[in-house]
C-alpha positions in Angstrom: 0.0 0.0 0.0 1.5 3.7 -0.9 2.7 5.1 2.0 0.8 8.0 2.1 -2.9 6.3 1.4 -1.8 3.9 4.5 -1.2 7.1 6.6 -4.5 8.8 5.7 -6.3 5.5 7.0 -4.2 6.0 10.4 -4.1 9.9 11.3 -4.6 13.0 10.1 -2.3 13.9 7.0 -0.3 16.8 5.3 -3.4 17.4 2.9 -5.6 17.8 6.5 -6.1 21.5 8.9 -2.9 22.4 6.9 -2.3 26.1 5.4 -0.3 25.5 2.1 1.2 28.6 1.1 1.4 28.9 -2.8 3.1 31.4 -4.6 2.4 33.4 -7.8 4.0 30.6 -10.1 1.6 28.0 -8.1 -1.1 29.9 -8.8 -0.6 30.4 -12.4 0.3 26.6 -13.1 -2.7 25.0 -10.8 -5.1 27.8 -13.1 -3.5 26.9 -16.1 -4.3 23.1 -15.4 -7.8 23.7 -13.5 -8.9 26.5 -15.7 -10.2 28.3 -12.4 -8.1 30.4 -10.3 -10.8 30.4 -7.3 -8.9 27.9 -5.2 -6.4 30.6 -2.8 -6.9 33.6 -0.7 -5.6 35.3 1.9 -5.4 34.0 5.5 -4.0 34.2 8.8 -2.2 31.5 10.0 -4.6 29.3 12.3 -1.3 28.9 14.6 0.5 31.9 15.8 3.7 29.4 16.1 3.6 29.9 12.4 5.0 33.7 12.3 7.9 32.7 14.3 10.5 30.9 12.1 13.8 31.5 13.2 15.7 28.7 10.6 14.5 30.9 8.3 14.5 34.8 8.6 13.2 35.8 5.5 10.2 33.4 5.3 8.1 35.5 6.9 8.8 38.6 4.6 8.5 36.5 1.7 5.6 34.8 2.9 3.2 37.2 5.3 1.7 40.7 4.2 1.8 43.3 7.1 -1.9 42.4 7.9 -0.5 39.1 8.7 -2.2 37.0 6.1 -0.7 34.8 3.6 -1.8 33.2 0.7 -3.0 30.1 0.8 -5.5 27.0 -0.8 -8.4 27.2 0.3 -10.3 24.6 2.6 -13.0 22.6 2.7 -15.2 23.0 5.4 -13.9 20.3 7.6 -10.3 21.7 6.7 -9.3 19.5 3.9 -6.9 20.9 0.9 -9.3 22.0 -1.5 -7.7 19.5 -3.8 -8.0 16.4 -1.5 -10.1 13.9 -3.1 -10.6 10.0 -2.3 -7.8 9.3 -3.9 -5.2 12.0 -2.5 -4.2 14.8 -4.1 -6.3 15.9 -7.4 -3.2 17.6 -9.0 -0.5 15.8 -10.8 2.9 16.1 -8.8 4.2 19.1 -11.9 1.0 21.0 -10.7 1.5 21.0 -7.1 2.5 23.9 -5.0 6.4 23.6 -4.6 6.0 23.4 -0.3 3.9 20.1 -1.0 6.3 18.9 -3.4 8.8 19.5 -1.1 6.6 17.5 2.1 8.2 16.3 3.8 11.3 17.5 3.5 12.2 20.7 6.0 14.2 23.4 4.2 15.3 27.2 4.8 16.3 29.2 2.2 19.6 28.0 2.5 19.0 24.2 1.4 17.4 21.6 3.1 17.3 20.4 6.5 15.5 17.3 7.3 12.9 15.8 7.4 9.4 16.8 8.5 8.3 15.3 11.4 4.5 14.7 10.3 5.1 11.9 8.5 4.6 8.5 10.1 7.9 6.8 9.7 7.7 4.3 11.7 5.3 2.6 9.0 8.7 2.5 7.2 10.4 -1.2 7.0 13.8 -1.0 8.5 15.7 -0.8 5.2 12.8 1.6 3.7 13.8 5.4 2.6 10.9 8.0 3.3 12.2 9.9 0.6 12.5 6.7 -1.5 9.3 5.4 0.0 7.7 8.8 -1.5 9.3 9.0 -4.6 11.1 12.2 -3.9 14.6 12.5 -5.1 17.5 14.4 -3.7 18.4 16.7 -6.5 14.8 17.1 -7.9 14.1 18.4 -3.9 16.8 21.1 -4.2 15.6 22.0 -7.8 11.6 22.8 -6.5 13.3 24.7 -2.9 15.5 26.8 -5.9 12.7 27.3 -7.7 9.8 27.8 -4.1 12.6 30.6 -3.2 13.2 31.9 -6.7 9.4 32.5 -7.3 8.9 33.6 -3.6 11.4 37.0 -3.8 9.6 37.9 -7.1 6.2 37.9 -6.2 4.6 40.5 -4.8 4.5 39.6 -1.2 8.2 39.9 -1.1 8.0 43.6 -3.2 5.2 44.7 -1.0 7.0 44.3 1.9 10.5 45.6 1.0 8.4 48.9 0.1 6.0 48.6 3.3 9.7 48.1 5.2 11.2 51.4 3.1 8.6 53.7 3.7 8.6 53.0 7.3 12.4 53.1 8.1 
């Protein structure tokens, strides 16, 4: 059984009460593949936790307008990824935002770090690879973190902020 199908019979997954930031290029290639664009909007995090990232000092202004919202997929109403179906995610891996892509690897802006600690590895058989177990390869990890960084300074969150940060300095 694929990992994470056994894992949604057993707790509550990655896809479930999460907020998964996308950026301007996630936007444009889920629309270009759904032909809607009504799937994101702007949110507070649920978790204050969330606006306090230390690894990482310029998540948060990549990531979080001066309101504190971020943008983020929308939820069903008992919290589900608006993309979650019965049979996991409803968006080919190519479509996906880059932070799922990048579940569950941690990462910083710097490279990555780890490994989330959401998923259930102790599922794994002793000589069983998450990332292996996931399909997720090394260098195609650090390619989407280039590219969820890249697409994260130009966007307008980033812009918004640097002038927000300007004006008020």
């Amino acid at each position: 059984m694929n990992l994470c199908a056994h894992c949604a019979r057993i707790q509550i997954t990655c896809c479930q009460y999460t907020d998964v930031l996308v950026t301007e290029g996630d936007i444009a290639r889920i629309a270009a593949f759904t032909g809607s664009d009504g799937f994101h909007e702007f949110r507070k995090p649920a978790d204050p936790a969330y606006l306090n990232q230390p690894g990482d000092p310029n998540w948060i202004l990549y990531t979080v307008l001066p309101d504190g919202s971020r943008r983020v997929l929308k939820q069903k109403n008992n919290r589900d990824c608006c993309f979650l179906g019965p049979e996991g995610c409803g968006l080919p891996r190519e479509v996906r935002p880059l932070v799922c892509r990048l579940y569950p690897l941690d990462f910083t802006e710097s490279g990555l770090t780890g490994l989330a600690s959401g998923c259930p590895v102790h599922l794994l058989k002793p000589d069983e690879s998450l990332l292996e177990k996931v399909g997720i390869h090394h260098d195609e990890a650090e390619r989407w973190r280039v590219q969820l960084y890249h697409e994260l300074r130009n966007g307008s969150i980033f812009h918004e902020n640097r002038d927000h940060l300007r004006s008020a300095g």
